[in-house]
N, C-alpha and C positions, 0 to 999 in steps of 0.2 A: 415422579410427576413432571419433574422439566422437562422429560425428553417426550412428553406426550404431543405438546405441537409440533416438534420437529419430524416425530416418529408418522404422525398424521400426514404432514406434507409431503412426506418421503423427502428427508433432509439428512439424516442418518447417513454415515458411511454403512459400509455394510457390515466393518467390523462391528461399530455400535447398536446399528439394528439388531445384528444377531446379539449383542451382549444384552438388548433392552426385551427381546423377546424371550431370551432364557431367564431374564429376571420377572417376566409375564409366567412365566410356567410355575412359579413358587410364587408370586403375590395376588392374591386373590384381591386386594384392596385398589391394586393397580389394576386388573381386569376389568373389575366394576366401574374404575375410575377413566378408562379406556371409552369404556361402552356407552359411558355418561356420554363422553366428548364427542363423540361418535352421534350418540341420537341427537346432543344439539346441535352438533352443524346437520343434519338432516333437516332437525326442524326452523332452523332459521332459516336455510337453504329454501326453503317453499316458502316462506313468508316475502312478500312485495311491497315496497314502500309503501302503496296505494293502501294499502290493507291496515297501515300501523295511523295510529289517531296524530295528527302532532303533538301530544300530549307526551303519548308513551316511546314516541320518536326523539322527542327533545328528553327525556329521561333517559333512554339508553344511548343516546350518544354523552351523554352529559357521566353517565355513569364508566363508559367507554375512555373518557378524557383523565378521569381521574385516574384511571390505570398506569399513565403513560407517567 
């Protein structure tokens, strides 16, 4: 699961890509967890500041910071 945001941004050498994709072909739990990642930046990717309430903007930045 670490190397899914690397794997995403094409950050990976190529040795690791290939060793994180051979490990994609035996884990189904990494597939799904792949594809997860995958539809959320899709769907934040279409979402526009304008669109979010300050409410729920100040929340997910707020949830955002505590990550770090």
């Amino acid at each position: 699961m670490e190397l899914v945001t690397e794997y995403l941004d094409d950050a990976l050498t190529e040795r690791e890509r290939a060793g994180f994709e051979a490990h994609l072909a035996d884990c189904r739990d990494c597939v799904v967890y792949l594809d997860q990642m995958r539809r959320t930046i899709a769907a934040l990717g279409a979402l526009r500041r304008e669109r979010a309430s300050p409410v729920a903007r100040e929340a997910l930045l707020a949830a955002f910071r505590s990550w770090v």
